[in-house]
C-alpha positions as a printed NumPy array, in Angstrom:
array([[ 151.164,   80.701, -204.7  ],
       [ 151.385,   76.613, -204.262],
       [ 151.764,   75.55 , -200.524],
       [ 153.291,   72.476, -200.173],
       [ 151.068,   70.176, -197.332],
       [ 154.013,   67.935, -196.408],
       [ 153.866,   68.577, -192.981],
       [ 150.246,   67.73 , -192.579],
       [ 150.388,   64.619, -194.685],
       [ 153.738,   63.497, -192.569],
       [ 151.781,   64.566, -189.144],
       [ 148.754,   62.365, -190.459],
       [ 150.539,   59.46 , -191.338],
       [ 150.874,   56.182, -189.592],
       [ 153.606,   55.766, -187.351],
       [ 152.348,   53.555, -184.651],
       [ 156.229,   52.013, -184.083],
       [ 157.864,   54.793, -183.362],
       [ 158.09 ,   56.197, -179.636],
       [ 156.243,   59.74 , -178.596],
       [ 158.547,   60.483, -175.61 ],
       [ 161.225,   61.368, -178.402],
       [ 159.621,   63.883, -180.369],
       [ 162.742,   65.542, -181.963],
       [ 164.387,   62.16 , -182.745],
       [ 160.939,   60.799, -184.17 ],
       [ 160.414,   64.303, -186.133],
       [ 164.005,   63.13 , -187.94 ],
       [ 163.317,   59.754, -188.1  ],
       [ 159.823,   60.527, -190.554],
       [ 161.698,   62.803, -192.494],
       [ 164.872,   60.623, -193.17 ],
       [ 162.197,   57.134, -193.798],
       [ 160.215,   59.226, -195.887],
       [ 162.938,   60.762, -198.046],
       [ 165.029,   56.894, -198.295],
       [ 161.429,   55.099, -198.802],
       [ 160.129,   57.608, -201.542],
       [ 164.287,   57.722, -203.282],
       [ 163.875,   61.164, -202.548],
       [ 167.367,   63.75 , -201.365],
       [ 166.55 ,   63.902, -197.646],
       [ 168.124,   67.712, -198.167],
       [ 164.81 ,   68.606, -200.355],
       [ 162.276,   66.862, -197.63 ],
       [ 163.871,   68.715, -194.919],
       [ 164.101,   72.149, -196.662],
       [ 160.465,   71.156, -197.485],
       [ 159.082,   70.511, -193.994],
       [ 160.857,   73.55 , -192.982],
       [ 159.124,   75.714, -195.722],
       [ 155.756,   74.957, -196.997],
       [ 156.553,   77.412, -200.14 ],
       [ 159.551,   75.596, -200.799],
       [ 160.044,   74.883, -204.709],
       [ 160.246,   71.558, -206.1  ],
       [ 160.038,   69.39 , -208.985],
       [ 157.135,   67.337, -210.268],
       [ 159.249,   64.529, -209.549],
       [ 159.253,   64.689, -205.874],
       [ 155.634,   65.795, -206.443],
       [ 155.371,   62.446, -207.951],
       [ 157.168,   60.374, -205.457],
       [ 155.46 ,   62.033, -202.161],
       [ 152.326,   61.023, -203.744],
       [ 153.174,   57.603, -204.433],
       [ 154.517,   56.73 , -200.748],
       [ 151.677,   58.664, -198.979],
       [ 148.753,   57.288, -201.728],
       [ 147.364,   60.565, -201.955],
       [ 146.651,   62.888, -204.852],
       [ 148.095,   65.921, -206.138],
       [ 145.778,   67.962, -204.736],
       [ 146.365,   66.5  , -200.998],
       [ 149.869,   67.498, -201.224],
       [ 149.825,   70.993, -202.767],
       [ 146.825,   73.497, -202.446],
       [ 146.726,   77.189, -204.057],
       [ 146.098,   80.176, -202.06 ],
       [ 145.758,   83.583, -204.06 ],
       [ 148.028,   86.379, -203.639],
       [ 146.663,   90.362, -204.269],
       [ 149.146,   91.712, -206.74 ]])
């Protein structure tokens, strides 16, 4: 199974401008910036935050690693399933 790390990239990224005291409004803020700054559907990077096993297309893939300057492998890790 691919996890999706979107959370932890989003929790780990710079946001020094935005205030702490308003952590639901900030929480929607990140998601809405990063969706409009990466030309992403801010539908897909909320269902995505929500759901770390969400599926996606290498597209957004493509884009989340762009805005955040990460690799692939930041974004999505493997973690085995027993059959």
């Amino acid at each position: 199974m691919l996890l999706i790390r979107y959370i932890f990239l989003i929790k780990s990224h710079d946001y020094k401008h935005e205030p702490r005291a308003l952590d639901f409004i900030v929480h929607f803020i990140k998601h809405y910036y990063v969706a409009e700054a990466a030309g992403l559907q801010k539908a897909a990077i909320s269902k995505m935050a929500k759901n770390n096993n969400y599926s996606t297309t290498t597209r957004t893939l493509d884009a989340l690693c762009t805005y955040f300057d990460c690799k692939i492998e930041d974004l999505i890790t493997y973690q085995h399933q027993s059959l």
